[in-house]
C-alpha positions in Angstrom: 0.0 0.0 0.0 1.3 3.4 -1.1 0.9 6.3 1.1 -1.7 7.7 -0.9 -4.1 5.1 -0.6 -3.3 4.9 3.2 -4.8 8.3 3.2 -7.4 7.4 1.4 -7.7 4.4 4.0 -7.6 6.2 7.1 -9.5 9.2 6.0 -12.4 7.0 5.1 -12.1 5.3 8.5 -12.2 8.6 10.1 -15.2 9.1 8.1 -16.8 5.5 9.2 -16.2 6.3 13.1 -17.9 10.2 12.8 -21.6 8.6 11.3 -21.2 6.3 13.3 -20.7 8.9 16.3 -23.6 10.9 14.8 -25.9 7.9 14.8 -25.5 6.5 17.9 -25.7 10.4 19.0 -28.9 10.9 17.6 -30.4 7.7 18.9 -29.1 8.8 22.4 -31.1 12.3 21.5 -34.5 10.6 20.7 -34.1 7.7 23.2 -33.8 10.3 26.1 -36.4 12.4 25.0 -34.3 15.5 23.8 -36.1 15.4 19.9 -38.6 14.0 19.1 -37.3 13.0 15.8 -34.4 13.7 14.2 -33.0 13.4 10.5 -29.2 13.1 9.5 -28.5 13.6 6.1 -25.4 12.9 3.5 -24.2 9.8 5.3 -21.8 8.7 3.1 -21.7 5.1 4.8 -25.7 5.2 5.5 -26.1 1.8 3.3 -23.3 0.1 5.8 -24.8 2.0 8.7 -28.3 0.7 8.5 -28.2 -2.6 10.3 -26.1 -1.2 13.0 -28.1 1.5 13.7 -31.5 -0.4 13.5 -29.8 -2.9 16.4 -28.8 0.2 18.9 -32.7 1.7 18.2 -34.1 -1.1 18.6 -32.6 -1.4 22.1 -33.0 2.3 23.1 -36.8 2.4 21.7 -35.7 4.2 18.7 -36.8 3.5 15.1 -34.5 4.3 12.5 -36.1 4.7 8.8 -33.9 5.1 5.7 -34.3 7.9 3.6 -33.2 7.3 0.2 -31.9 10.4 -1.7 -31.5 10.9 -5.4 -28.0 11.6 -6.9 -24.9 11.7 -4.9 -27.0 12.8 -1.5 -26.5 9.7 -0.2 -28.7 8.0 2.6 -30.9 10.1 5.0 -31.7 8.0 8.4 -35.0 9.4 10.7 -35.2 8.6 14.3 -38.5 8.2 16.0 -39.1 7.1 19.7 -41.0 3.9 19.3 -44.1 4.6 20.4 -45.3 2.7 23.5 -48.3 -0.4 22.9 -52.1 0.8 23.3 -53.3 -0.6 26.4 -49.6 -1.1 28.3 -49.9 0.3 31.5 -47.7 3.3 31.9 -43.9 2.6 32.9 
C-alpha cells in the first residue's frame, strides 16, 4: 500500500467512526427524550450503517427509517421514539 491510498484508508475510517458517532448520537437524543425526531442527512456510509443503527434503536426504543436520496446525497436515516403499545400500563 502506497501512502496515498493509506490516506485514502484512514481518512475513510475517520469518516466510518464520525456517522457512526452521529448515529448512535442521535439515537441517544431521541431515546432520552431530547427530539422528538431527528433526521441526519449525506451519510456517506448510510447503506453500511443501516443494520447497525437499526440494532442500537431497537434497544433504546428508537426506530431508524432510511431515507433514500436521489443523486450523490446519499442515505438520510430518521429517528423516532417507538411509540409505547395501546393498552400497556404506563412505565
Amino acid at each position: 500500500m502506497n501512502h496515498v491510498d493509506g490516506d485514502a484508508a484512514g481518512a475513510a475510517s475517520r469518516a466510518l467512526e464520525r456517522e457512526v458517532a452521529l448515529v448512535e448520537s442521535a439515537i441517544e437524543m431521541v431515546a432520552k427524550g431530547h427530539a422528538s425526531r431527528m433526521e441526519l442527512g449525506g451519510l456517506s456510509f448510510g447503506d453500511a450503517l443501516l443494520d447497525h443503527a437499526r440494532r442500537v434503536g431497537a434497544e433504546r426504543r428508537v426506530r431508524v427509517t432510511p431515507r433514500w436520496g436521489l443523486g450523490e446525497e446519499g442515505l438520510a436515516l430518521v429517528f423516532e421514539p417507538v411509540a409505547a403499545e395501546q393498552g400497556a400500563p404506563d412505565a
